[in-house]
KEDO-520022 format. One record per residue: chain; x, z, y of N, C-alpha, C in turn; residue number from 1. Coordinates in pm, 1 decimal. Atoms other than C-alpha are relative to their C-alpha. Example, Ala and Ser with C-alpha at 12.3 -4.5 7.8 and 13.67 -1.06 7.14 Angstrom:
! residues 2
+------+----------+----------+----------+----------+----------+----------+----------+----------+----------+-----+
: unit :      npx :      npz :      npy :     capx :     capz :     capy :      cpx :      cpz :      cpy : pos :
+------+----------+----------+----------+----------+----------+----------+----------+----------+----------+-----+
:    A :     89.0 :      0.0 :   -119.0 :   1230.0 :    780.0 :   -450.0 :     90.0 :      0.0 :    120.0 :   1 :
:    A :    -82.0 :     -6.0 :   -119.0 :   1367.0 :    714.0 :   -106.0 :    -77.0 :     73.0 :    109.0 :   2 :
+------+----------+----------+----------+----------+----------+----------+----------+----------+----------+-----+
//
This chain:
! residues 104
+------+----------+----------+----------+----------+----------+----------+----------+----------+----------+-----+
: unit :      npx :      npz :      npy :     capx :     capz :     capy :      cpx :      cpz :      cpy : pos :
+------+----------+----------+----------+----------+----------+----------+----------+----------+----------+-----+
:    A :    -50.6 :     -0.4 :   -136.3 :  -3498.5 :  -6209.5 :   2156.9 :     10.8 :   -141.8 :     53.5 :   1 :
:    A :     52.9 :    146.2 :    -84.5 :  -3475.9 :  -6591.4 :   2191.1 :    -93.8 :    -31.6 :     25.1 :   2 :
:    A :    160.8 :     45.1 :    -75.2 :  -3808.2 :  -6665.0 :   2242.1 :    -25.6 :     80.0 :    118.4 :   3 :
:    A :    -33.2 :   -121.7 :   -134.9 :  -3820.6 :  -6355.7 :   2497.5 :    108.9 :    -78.7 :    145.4 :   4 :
:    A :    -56.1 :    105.1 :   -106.1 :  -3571.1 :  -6565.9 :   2671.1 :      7.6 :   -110.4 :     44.8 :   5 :
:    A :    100.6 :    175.8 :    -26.0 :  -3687.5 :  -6924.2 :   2614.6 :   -116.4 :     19.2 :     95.1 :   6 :
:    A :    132.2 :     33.5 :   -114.3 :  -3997.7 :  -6832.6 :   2807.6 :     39.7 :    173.6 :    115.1 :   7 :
:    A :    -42.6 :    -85.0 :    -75.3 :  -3787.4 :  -6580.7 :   3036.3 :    -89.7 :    133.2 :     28.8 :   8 :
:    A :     44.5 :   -122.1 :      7.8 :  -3998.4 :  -6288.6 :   2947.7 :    104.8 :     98.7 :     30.6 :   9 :
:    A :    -67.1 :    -78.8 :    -25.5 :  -3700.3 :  -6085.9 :   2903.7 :     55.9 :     30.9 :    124.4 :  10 :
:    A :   -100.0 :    -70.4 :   -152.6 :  -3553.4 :  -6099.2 :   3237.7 :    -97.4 :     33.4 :    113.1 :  11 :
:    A :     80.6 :    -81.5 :   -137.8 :  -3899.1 :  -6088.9 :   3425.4 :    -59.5 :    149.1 :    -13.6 :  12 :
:    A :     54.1 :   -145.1 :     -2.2 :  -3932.7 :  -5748.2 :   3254.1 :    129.9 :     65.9 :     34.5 :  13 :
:    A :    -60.7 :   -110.2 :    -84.9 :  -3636.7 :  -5639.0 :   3482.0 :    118.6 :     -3.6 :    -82.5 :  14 :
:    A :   -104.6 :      0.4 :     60.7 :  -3384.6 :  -5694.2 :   3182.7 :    112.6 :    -56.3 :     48.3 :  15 :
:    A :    -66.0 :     71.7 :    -73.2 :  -3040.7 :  -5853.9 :   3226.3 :    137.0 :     81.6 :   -158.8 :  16 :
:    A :   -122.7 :    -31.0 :     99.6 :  -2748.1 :  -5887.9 :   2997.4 :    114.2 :     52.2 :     75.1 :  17 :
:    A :   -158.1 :    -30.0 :    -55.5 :  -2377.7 :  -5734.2 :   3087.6 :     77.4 :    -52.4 :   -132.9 :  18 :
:    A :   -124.1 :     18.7 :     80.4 :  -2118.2 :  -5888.4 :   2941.0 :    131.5 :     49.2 :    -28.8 :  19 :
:    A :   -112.7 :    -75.9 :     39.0 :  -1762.9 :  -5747.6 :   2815.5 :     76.6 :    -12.4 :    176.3 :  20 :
:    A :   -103.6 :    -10.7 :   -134.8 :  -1582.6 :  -5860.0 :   3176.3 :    -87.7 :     66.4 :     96.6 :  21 :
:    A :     85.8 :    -67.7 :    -68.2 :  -1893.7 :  -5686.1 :   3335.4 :   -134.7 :   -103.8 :     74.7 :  22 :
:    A :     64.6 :    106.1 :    -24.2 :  -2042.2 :  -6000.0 :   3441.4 :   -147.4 :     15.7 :    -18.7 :  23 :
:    A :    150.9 :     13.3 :     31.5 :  -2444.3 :  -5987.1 :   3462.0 :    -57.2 :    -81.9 :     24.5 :  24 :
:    A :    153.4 :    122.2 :      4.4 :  -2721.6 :  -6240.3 :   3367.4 :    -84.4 :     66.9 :    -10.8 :  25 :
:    A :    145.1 :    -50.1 :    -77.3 :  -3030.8 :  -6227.4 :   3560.5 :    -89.0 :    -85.3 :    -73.5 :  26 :
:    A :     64.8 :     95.8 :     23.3 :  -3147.2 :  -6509.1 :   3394.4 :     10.9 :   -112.9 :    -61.7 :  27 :
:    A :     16.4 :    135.9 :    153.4 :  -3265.0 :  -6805.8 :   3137.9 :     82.4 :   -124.4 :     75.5 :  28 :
:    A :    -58.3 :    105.2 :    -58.9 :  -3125.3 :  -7033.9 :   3367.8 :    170.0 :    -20.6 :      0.4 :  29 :
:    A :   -108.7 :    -82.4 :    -29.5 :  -2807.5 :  -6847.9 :   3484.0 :     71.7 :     -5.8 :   -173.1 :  30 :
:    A :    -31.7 :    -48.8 :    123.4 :  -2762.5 :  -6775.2 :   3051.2 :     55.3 :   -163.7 :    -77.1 :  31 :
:    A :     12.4 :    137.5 :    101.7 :  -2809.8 :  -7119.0 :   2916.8 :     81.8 :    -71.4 :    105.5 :  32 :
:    A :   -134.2 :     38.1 :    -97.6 :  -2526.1 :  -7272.8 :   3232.5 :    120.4 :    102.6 :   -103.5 :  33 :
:    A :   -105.6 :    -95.5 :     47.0 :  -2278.9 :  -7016.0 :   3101.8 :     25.8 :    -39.8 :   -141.6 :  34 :
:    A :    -41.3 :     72.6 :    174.2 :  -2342.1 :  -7106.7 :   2682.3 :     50.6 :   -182.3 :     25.7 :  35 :
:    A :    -30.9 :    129.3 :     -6.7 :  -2344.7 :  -7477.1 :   2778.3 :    176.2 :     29.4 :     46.4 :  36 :
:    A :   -137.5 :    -52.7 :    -45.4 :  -2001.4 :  -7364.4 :   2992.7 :     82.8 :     10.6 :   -112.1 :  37 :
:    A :    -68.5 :    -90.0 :    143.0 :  -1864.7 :  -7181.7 :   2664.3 :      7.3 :   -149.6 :    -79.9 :  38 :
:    A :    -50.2 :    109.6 :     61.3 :  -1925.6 :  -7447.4 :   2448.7 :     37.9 :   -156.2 :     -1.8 :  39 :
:    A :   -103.5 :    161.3 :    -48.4 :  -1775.1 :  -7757.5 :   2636.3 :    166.9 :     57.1 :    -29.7 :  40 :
:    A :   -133.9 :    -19.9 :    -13.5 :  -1482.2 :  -7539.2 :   2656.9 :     43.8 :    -23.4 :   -143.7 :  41 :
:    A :    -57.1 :     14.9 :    170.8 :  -1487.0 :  -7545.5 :   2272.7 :     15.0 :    -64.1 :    -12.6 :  42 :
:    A :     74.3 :    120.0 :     29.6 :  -1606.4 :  -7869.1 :   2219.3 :    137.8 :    -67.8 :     53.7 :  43 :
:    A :    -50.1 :     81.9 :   -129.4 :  -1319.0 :  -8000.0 :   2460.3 :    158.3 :     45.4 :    -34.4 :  44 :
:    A :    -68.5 :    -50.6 :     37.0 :  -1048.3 :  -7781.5 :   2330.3 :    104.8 :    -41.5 :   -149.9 :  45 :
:    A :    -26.7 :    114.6 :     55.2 :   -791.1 :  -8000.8 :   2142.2 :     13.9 :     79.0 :   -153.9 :  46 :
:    A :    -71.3 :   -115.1 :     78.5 :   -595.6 :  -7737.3 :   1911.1 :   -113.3 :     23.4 :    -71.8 :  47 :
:    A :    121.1 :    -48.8 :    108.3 :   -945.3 :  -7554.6 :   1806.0 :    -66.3 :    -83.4 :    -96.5 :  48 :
:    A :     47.7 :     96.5 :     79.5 :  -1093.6 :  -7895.2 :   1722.9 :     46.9 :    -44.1 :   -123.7 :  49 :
:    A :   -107.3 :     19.5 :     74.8 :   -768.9 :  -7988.6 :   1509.8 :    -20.7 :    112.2 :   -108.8 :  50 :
:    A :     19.2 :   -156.5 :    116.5 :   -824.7 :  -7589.7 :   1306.3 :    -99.6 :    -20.6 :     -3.4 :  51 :
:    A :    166.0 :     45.4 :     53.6 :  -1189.0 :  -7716.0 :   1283.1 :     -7.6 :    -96.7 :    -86.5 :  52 :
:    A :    -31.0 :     86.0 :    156.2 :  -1091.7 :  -8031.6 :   1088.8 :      1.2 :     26.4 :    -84.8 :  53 :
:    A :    -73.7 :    -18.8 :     44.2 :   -866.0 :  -7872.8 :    913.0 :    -94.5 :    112.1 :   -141.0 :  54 :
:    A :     88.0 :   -113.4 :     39.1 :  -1090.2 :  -7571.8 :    823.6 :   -102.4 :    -94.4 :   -116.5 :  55 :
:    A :     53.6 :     70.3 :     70.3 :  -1345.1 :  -7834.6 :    728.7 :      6.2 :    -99.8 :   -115.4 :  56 :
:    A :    -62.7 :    119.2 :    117.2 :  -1164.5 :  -8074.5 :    519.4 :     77.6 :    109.5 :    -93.7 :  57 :
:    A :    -55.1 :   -110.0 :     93.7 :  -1025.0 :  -7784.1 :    323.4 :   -173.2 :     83.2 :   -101.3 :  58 :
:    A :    148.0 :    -42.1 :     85.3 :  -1414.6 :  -7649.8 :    256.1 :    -50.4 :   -146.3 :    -70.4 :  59 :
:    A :     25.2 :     64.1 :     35.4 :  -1505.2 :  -7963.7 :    168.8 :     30.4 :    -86.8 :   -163.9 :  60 :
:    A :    -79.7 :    -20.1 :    149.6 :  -1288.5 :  -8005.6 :   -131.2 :    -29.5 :     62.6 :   -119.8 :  61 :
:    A :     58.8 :    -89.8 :    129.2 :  -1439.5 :  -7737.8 :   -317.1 :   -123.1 :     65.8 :     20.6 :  62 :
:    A :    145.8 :    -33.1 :    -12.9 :  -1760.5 :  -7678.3 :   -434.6 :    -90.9 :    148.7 :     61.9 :  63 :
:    A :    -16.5 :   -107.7 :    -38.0 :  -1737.8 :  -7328.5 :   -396.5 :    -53.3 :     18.2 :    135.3 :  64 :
:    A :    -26.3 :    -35.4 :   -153.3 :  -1682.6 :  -7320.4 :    -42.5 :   -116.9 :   -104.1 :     66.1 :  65 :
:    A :    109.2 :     94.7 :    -81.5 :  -1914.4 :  -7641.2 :     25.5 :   -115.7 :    138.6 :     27.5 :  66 :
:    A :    100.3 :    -90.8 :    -23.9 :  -2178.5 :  -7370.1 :    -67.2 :    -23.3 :     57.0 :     92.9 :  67 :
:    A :   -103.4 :   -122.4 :    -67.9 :  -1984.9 :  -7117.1 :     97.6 :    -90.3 :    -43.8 :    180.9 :  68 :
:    A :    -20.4 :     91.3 :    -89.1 :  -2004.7 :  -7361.3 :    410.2 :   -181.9 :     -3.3 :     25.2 :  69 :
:    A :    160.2 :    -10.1 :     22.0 :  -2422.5 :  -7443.4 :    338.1 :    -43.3 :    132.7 :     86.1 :  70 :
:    A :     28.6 :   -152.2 :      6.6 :  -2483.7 :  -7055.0 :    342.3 :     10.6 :     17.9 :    142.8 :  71 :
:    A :    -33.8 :    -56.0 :    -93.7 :  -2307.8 :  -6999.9 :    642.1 :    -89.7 :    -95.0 :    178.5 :  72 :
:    A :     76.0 :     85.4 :    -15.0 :  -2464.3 :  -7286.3 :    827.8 :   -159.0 :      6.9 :     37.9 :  73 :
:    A :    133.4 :    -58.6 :      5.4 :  -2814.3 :  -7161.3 :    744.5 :    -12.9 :    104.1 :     50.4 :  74 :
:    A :     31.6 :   -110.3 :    -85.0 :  -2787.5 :  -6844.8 :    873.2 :    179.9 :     40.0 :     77.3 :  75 :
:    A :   -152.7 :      5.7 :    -80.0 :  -2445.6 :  -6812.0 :   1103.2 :     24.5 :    132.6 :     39.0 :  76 :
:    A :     -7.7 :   -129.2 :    -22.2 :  -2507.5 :  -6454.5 :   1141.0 :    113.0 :     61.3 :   -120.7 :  77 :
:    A :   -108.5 :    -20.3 :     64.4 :  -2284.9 :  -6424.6 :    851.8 :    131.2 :      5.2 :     25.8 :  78 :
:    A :   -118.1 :      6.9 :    -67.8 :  -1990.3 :  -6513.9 :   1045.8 :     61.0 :    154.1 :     52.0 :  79 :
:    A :     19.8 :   -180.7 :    -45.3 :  -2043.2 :  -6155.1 :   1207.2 :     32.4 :    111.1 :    -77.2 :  80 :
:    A :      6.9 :   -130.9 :     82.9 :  -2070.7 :  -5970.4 :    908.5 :    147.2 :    -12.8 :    -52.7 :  81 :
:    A :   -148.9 :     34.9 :     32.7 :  -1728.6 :  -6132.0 :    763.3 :    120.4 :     73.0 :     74.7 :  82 :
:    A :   -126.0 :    -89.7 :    -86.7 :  -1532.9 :  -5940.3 :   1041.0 :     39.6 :    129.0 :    -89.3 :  83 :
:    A :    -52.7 :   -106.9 :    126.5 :  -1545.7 :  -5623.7 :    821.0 :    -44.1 :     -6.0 :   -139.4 :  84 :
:    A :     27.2 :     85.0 :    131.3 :  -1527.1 :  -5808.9 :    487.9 :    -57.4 :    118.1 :   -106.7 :  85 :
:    A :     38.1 :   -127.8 :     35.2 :  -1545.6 :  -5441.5 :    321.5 :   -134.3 :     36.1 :      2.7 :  86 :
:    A :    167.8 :    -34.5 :    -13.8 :  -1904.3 :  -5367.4 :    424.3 :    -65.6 :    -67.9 :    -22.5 :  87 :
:    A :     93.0 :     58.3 :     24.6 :  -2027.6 :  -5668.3 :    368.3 :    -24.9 :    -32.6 :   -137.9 :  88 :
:    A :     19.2 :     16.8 :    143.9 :  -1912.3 :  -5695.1 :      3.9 :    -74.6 :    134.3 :    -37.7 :  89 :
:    A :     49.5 :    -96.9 :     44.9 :  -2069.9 :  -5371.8 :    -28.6 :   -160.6 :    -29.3 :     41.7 :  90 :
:    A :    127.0 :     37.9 :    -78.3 :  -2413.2 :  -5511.3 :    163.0 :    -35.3 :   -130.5 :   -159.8 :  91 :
:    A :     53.9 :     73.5 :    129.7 :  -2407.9 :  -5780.2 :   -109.0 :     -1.0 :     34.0 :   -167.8 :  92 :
:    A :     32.1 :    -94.0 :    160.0 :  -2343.7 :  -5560.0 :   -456.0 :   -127.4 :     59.8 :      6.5 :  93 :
:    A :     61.5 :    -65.3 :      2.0 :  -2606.5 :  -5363.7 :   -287.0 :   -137.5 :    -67.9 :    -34.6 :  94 :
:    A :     80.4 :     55.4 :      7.5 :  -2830.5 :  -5647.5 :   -274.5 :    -70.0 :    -64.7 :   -140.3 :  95 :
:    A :    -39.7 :     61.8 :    105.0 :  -2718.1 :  -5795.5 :   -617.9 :   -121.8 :    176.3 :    -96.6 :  96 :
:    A :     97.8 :    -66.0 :    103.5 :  -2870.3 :  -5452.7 :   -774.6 :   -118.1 :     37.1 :     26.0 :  97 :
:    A :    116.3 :     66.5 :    -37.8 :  -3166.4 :  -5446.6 :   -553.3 :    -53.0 :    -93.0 :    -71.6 :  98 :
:    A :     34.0 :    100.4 :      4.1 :  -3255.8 :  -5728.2 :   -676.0 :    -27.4 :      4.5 :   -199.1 :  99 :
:    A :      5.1 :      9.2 :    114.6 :  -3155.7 :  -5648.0 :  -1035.6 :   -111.2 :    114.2 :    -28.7 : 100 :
:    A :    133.9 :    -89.4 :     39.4 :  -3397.9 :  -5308.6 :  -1015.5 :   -110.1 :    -83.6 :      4.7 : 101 :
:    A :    167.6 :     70.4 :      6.2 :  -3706.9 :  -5510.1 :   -906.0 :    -18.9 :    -63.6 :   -166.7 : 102 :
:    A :     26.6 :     73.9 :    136.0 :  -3660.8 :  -5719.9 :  -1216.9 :    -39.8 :     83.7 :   -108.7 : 103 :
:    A :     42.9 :    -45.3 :    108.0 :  -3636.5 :  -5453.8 :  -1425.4 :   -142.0 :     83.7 :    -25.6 : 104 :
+------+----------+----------+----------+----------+----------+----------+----------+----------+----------+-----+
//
């Protein structure tokens, strides 16, 4: 879908996002104002920055978590799956014996 929207395919085929407050983007232009928007507010935001340190200098400490940290990093879609920690430890046992059938 990013590329679809990097070269605004998606919206000249009539598409258009709605967002949770109802809000609709028409467009690559319109989309990428709004993320830039979003993340100044982060970026800019004293408190979050401070639990971002904090967060970070705590992963950093242990190797574990550096990984942890790596992993997440590389693909950030993980962040997502972490919301229902439950399914995802079950997404990774599942993978873990996947992985162990092929071998065998």
């Amino acid at each position: 879908m990013i590329k679809s929207i990097n070269d605004d395919a998606f919206f000249a085929a009539q598409h258009k996002l709605v967002l949770n407050d109802g809000k609709e983007i028409k467009g690559t232009k319109e989309l990428m104002e709004l993320v830039e928007h979003e993340i100044s507010q982060i970026l800019n935001d004293i408190s979050l920055r401070e639990t971002f340190d904090k967060i970070d200098k705590a992963i950093g400490s242990n190797i574990e978590l550096r990984t942890f940290k790596q992993a997440i990093e590389k693909d950030n879609t993980l962040i997502l799956k972490l919301q229902d920690y439950e399914a995802f430890k079950q997404e990774v046992w599942f993978g873990y014996f996947v992985q162990i059938n092929n071998e065998c």
